[in-house]
C-alpha positions as CSV (number, residue, x, y, z in Angstrom):
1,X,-47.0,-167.8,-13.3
2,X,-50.7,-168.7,-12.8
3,X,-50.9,-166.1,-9.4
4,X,-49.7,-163.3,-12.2
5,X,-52.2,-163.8,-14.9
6,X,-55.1,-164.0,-12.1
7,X,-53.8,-160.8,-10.0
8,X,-53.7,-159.4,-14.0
9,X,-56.3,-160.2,-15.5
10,X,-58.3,-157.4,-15.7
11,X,-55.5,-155.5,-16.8
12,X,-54.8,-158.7,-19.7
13,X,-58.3,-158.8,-20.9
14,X,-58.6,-154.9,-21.1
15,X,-55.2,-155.1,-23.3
16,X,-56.8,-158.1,-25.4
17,X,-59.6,-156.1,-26.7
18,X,-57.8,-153.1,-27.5
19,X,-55.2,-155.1,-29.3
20,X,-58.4,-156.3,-31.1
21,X,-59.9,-152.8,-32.1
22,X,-56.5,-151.6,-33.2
23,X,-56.2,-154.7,-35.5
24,X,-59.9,-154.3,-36.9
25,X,-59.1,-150.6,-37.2
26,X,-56.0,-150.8,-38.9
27,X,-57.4,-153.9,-41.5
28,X,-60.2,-151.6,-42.1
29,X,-58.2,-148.7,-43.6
30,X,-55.6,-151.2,-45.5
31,X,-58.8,-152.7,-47.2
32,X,-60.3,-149.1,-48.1
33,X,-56.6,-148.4,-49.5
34,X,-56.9,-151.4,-51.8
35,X,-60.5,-150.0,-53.3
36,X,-59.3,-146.8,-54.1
37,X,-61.0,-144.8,-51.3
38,X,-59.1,-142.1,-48.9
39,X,-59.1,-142.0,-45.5
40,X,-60.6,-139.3,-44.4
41,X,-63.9,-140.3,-46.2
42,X,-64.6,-136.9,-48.0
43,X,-63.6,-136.7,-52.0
44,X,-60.3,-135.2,-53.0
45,X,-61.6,-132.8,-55.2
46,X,-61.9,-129.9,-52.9
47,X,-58.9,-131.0,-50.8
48,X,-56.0,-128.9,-51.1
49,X,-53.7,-131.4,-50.4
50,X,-55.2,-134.3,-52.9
51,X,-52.1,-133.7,-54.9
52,X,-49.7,-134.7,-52.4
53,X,-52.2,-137.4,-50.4
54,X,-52.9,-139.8,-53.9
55,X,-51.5,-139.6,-57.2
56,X,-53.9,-139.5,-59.8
């Protein structure tokens, strides 16, 4: 077990930090969700599809 996580490890420790990032990524949007803001960081108001992205 130990000779597989050292002939791996690059490969673990690359997998490790994007694991991270997607996780930092994805609690990023769910907290702009919870304040009200969009995703695509632009104002619905000249989007033509604000009526079917967020009610209002």
């Amino acid at each position: 077990m130990i000779a597989f996580i050292l002939e791996n490890l690059g490969t673990i420790v690359v997998g490790a930090a994007l694991l991270v990032i997607v996780c930092l990524i994805i609690a990023n949007e769910i907290r702009r969700r919870k304040r009200g803001r969009s995703s695509c960081g632009c104002g619905c108001s000249g989007c033509p599809s604000a009526s079917v992205c967020r009610k209002q």
